[in-house]
C-alpha positions in Angstrom: 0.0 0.0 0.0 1.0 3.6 -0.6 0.2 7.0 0.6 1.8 10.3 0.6 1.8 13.1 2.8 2.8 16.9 1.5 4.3 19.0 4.0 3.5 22.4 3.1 5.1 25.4 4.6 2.8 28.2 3.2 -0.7 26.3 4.6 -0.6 26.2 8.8 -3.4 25.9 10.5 -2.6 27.4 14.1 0.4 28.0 16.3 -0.5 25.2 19.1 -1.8 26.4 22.6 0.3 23.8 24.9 -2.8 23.8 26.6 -4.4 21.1 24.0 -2.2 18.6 25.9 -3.9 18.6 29.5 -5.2 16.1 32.2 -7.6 15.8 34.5 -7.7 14.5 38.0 -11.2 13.8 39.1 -11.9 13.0 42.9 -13.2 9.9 41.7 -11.9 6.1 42.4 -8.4 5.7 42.7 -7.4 8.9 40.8 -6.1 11.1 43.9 -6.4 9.1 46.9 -3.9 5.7 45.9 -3.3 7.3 42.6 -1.4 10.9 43.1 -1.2 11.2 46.8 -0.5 7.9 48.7 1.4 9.1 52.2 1.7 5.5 53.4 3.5 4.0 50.4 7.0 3.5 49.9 6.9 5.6 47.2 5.4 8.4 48.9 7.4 11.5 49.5 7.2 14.6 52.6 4.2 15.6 51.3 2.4 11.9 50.9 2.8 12.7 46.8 3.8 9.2 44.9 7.1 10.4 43.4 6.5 7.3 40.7 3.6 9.1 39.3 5.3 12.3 39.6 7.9 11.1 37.2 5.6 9.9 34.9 3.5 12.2 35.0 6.6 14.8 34.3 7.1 12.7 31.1 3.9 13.0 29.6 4.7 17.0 29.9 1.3 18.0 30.8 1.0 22.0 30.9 -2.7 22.3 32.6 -4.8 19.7 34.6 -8.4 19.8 35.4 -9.4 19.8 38.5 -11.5 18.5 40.8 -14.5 17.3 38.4 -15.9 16.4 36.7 -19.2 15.1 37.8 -18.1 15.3 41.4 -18.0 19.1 40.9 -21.5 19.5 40.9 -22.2 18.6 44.5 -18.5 19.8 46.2 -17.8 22.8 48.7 -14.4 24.1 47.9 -14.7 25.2 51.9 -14.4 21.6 53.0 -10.8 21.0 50.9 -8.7 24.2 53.2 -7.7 24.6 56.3 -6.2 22.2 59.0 -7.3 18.3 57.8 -8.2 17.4 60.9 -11.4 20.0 60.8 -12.1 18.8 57.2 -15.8 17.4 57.2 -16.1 14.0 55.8 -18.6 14.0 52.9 -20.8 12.0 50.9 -20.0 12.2 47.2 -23.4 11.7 45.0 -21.7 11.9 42.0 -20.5 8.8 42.2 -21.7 7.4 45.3 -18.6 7.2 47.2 -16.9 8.4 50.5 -14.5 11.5 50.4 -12.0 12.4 53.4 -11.3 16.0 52.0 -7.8 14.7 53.2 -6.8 16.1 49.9 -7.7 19.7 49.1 -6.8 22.6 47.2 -3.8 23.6 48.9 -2.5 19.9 48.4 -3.0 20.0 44.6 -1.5 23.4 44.3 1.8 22.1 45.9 1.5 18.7 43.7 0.6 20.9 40.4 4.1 22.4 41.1 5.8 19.7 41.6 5.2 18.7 37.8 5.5 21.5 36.6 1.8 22.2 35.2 -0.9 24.8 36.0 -4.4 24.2 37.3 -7.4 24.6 35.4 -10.4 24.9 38.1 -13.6 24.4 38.1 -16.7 25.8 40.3 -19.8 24.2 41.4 -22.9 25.1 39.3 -25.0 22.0 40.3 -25.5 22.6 44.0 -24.5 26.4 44.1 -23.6 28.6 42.0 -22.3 32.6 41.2 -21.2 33.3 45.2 -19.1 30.5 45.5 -17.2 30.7 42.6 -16.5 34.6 42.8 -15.7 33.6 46.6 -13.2 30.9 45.0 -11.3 32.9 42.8 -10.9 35.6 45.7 -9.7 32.8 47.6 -7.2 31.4 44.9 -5.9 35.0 42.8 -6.8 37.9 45.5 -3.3 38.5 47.1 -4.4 39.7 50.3 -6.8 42.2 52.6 -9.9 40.4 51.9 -11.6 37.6 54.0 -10.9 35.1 51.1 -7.9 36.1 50.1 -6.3 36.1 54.2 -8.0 32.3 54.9 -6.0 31.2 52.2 -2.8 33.1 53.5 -3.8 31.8 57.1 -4.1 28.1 55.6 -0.3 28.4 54.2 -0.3 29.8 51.0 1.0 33.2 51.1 1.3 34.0 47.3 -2.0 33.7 45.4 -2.3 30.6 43.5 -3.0 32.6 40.2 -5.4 30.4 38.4 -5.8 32.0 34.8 -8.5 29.2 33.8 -11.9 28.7 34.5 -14.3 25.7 34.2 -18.0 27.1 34.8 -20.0 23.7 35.5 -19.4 20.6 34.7 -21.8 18.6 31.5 -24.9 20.5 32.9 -26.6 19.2 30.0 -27.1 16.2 31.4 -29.6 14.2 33.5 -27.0 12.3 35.6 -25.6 15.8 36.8 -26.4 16.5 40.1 -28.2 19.9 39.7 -28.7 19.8 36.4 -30.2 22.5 34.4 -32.1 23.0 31.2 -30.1 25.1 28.7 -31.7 28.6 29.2 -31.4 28.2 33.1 -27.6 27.2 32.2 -26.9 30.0 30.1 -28.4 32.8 32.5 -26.4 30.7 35.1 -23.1 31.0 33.6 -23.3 34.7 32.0 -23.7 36.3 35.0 -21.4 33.8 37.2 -18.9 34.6 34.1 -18.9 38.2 34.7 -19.0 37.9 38.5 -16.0 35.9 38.4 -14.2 38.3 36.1 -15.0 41.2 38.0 -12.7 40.0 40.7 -10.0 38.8 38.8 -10.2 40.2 34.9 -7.3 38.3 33.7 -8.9 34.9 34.0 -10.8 32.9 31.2 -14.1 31.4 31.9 -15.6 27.9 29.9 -18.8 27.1 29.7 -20.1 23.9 29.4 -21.1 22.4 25.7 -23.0 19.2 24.6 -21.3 16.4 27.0 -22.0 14.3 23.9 -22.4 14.6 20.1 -25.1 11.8 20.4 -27.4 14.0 23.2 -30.7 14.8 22.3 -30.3 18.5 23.3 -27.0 18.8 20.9 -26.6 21.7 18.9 -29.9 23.5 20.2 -28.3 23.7 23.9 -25.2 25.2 22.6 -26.9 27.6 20.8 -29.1 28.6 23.7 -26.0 28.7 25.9 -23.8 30.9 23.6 -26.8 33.3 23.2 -27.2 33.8 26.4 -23.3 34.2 27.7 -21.3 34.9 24.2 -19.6 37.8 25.6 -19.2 37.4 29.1 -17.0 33.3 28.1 -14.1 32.5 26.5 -14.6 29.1 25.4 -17.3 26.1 25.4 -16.3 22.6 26.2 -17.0 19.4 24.6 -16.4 16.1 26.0 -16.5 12.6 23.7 -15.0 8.9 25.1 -15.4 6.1 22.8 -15.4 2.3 23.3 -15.3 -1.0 21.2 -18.2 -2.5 22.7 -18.5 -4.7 19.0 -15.1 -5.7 19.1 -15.1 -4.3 15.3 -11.4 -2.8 15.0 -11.9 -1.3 11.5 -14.7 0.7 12.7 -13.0 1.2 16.2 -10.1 2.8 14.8 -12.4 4.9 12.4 -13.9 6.7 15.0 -11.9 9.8 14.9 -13.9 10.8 12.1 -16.8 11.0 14.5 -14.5 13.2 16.4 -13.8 15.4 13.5 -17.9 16.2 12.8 -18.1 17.1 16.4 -15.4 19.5 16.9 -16.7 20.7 12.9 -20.0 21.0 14.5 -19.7 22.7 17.6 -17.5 25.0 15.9 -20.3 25.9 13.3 -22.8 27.0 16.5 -20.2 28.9 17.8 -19.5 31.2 14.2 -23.1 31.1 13.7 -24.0 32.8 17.0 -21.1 35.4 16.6 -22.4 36.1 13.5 -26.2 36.5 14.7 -24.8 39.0 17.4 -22.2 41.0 14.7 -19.6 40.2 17.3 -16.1 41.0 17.1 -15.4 38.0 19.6 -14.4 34.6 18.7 -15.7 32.1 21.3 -12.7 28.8 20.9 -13.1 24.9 22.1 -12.0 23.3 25.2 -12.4 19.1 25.3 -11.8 19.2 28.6 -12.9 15.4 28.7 -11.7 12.8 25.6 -10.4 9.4 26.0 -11.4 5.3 25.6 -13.3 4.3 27.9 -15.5 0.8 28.2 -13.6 -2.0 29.3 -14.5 -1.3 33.2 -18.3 -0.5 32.7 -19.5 -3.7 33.3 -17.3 -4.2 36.7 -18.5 -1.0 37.5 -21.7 -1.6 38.0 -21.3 -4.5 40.5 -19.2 -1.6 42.6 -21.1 -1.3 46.0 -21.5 2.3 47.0 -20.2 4.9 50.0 -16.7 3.0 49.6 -13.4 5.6 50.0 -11.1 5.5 47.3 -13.0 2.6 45.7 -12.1 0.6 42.3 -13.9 2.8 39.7 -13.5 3.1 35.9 -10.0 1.2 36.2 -9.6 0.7 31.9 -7.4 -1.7 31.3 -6.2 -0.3 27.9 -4.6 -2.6 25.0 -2.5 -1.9 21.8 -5.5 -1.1 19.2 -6.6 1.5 21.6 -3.4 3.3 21.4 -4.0 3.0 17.7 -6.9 4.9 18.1 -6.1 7.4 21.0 -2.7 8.6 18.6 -5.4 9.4 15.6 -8.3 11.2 17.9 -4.2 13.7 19.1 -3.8 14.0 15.6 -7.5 14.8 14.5 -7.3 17.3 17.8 -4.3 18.9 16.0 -6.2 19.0 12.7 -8.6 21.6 14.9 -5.7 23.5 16.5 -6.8 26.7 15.3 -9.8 26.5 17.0 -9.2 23.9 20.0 -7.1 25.7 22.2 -7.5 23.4 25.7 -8.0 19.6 25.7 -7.6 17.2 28.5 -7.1 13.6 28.3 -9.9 12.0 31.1 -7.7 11.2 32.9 -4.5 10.6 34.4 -4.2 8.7 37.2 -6.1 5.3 37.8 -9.0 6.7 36.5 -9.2 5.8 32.6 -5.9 6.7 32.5 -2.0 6.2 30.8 -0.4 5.9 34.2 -2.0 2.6 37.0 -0.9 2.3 40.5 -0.5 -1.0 42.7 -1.7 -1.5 46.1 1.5 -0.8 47.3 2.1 3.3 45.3 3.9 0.7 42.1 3.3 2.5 39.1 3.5 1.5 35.6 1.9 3.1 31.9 -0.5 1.6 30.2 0.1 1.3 25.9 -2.0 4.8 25.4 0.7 6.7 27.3 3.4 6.2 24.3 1.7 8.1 21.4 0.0 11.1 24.2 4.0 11.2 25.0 5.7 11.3 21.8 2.8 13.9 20.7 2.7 16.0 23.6 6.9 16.0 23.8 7.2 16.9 20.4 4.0 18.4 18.9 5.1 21.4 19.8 5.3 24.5 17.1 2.6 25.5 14.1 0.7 23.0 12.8 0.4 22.4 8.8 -2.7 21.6 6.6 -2.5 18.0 6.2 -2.4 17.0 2.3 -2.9 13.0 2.3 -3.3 11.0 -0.5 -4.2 7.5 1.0 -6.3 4.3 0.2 -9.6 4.3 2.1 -11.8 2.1 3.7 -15.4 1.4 4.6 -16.6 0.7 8.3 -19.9 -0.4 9.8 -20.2 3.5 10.8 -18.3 5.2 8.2 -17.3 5.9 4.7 -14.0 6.0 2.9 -11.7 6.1 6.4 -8.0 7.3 4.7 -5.9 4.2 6.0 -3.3 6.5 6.9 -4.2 9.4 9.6 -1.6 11.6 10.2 -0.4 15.8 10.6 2.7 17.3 10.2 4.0 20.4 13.2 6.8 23.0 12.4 8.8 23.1 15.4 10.8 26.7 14.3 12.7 27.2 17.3 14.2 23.6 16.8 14.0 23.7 12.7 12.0 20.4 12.5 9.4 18.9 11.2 7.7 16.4 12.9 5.1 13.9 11.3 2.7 11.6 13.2 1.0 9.0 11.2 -1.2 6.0 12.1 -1.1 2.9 9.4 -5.1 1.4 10.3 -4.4 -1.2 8.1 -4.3 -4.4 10.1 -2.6 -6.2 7.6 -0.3 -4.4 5.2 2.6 -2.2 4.8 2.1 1.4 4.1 4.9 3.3 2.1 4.4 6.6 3.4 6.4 9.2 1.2 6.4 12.5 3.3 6.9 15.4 0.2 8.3 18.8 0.8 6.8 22.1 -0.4 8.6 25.3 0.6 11.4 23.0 3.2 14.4 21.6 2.5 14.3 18.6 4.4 18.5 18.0 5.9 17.9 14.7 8.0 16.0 12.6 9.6 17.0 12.8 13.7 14.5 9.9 14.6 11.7 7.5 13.4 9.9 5.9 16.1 7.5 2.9 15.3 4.9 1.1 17.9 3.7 -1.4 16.5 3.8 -5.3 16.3 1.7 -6.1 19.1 -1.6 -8.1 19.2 -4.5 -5.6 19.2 -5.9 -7.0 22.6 -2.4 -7.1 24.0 -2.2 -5.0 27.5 0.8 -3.7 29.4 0.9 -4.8 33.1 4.3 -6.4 32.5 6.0 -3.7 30.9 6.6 -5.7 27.8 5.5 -2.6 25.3 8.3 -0.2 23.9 8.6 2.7 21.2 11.6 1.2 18.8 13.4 3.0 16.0 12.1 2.4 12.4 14.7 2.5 10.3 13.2 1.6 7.0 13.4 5.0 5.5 15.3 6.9 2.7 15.7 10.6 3.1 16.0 12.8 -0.2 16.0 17.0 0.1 12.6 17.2 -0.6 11.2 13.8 -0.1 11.2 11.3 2.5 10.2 7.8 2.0 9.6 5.7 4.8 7.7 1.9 5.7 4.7 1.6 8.5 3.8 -1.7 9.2 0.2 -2.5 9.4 -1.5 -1.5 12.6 1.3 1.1 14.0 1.7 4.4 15.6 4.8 6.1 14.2 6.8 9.8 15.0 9.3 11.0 12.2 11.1 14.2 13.0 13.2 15.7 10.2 16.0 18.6 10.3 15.4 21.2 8.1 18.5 22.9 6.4 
């Protein structure tokens, strides 16, 4: 089989917002207490933080983490998470039916958000309460001092404000299983005037308010619209969230789903212009999916869970290879939408539907979707070009004429590289991928990075998975030529002269 792929300098798309690579830690299961902050492991450090997920978490260079929901957001008082722990109420958790120690707070995820170098992206209750709170909160986090919020928090130990520039307003309010959940109109007055109230005491921060928490709900499109026309001004961005499973065990169709992902992110975006339009605004209202990722294999486990457990076993996806496969093409259709998807975070980190799985004992290890958010995250950093494919297609249960190869090319100029990411979907043949120059001069080629060879249902528990060098490639000025085996996730950086 053979494709091409034209790298052309004169078509980006968008400089990247480093925020498109972001996480989310949810108090939910295992993801913070036995997942982030474990003070009676072996691995634990001073502050009760496992320093194995630290590392690792530090490798998937993660610039902006959501926190702390989620659907747990909608029935949480940021009060109970500050001050000493030993006045810290314990608390039933309706979102998802489980016990929470508020033994981990604010103040503990600021000091572990530093520690890997990220930034938090909060978000306020709208389910439960609503505009006081959350201008209370940002007092409490940005204010520097003077105030009653501001002074608690200096009291509690944090002298310098915690500066949080980004704003989730709610949490998928659009749907039933939210606690608090509100019809689109009540949302939209909701979040327009808890926007500006927000804003008012800190005017540097950006506000998101919450979108379709599905392409498949029955309110999509219209609730967005209704949203948007009642806050357009007063928000910076709306969120979209999307998980996907193999429930038919189909992998041809699995691994066309980011196509579905495409017509979303197309769609939501056509709303948004159509509103600005309607209102002769200057503004342009950008895309958060502040929740993607796979998630199905634990549902059924799930629902034998017994409730008002701490800490319990929840959503613990146990990902394999051909999920990989697909998590690599949903980054690269997310880069495809740079110029208008300026925050994503992968749902999420820790535990929790996530790259990175603790033991019992604080043992971490990555699961296979943690190599292609790495090599993409690492390196997928610059202006991303206009991909120009010319590729052999494919028919699904779900969708027509699915390109076997997926793949995006990012101008890294303050390196002088170019670095291609490229899925081969077929399961059974060799792609030769030639990679063609317009406007570059291509110099080298510093690395090309194959993973791949793997049974699709393989998982990683024992470590056996690796990235390995591919070095069945030619490399011309203008063209290079290189060989993707069936089913693999490859990285190709070139030099430019």
């Amino acid at each position: 089989m053979k494709a091409k792929l034209v790298v052309d300098k004169f078509s980006p798309i968008s400089k990247i917002d480093p925020r498109i690579y972001g996480g989310f830690i949810e108090h939910l299961g295992r993801a913070v207490y036995e997942g982030i902050y474990q003070p009676n492991s072996k691995y634990a450090d001073k502050d009760g933080f496992n320093t194995q997920v630290i590392e690792l978490v530090k490798k998937l260079n993660v610039p902006i983490i959501r926190y702390p929901g989620g659907n747990f957001v909608s029935g949480f008082n940021w009060e109970d998470s500050v001050g000493p722990k030993d006045d810290r109420p314990v608390r039933l958790d309706l979102a998802w039916r489980s016990i929470e120690t508020n033994q981990f707070g604010m103040h503990e995820f600021e000091k572990w958000i530093k520690k890997i170098n990220s930034h938090t992206m909060m978000a306020v209750n709208m389910g439960t309460r609503g505009l006081d709170a959350a201008r209370h909160l940002v007092e409490y986090c940005n204010f520097p001092k003077g105030t009653a919020y501001s002074d608690w928090r200096i009291k509690n130990g944090a002298k310098e404000p915690f500066n949080i520039k980004t704003w989730c307003v709610g949490n998928e309010m659009d749907g039933s299983w939210q606690i608090g959940h509100k019809t689109a109109d009540e949302y939209g007055k909701q979040v327009n005037e808890t926007s500006k109230a927000m804003k008012l005491v800190d005017s540097s921060i950006e506000t998101i308010a919450c979108g379709s928490s599905a392409l498949d709900m029955p309110t999509f499109g219209e609730w967005e619209n209704t949203v948007l026309n009642r806050s357009y001004e007063n928000i910076d961005y709306l969120s979209l969230h999307r998980y996907y499973g193999n429930e038919d065990n189909d992998t041809p169709n699995y691994l066309a789903k980011s196509k579905d992902l495409d017509e979303f992110i197309a769609g939501v975006i056509a709303i948004c212009d159509a509103v600005k339009a309607r209102k002769h605004s200057k503004k342009q209202v950008n895309l958060s999916l502040d929740e993607w990722n796979i998630w199905y294999h634990s549902k059924q486990k799930d629902e034998e869970n017994q409730p008002w457990q701490k800490s319990p076993h929840l959503l613990e996806d146990i990902y394999n290879f051909e999920d990989a496969l697909l998590i690599g093409s949903l980054l690269i259709t997310i880069l495809k939408h740079s110029d208008r998807v300026k925050i994503a975070c992968l749902a999420q980190l820790v535990n929790v539907i996530a790259p990175i799985m603790t033991k019992n004992d604080g043992e971490a290890w990555i699961q296979p979707i943690f190599y292609p958010f790495m090599q993409v995250s690492n390196y997928g950093r610059g202006t991303v070009l206009t991909p120009i494919e010319y590729s052999p297609t494919y028919s699904s249960k779900d969708f027509e004429r699915v390109p076997y190869l997926e793949s995006i090319a990012v101008v890294n100029e303050e390196k002088n590289e170019v670095i291609i990411f490229a899925v081969n979907k077929s399961l059974n043949e060799d792609m030769e991928l030639k990679i063609l120059s317009d406007g570059f001069d291509f110099d080298r080629v510093i690395e090309a990075t194959e993973f791949e060879g793997y049974a699709l249902k393989q998982t990683n528990e024992n470590g056996q998975m690796h990235i390995r060098a591919n070095n069945r490639i030619e490399n011309g000025q203008q063209t290079t030529t290189i060989n993707l085996k069936p089913a693999s996730w490859n990285m190709i950086r070139i030099k430019l002269s």
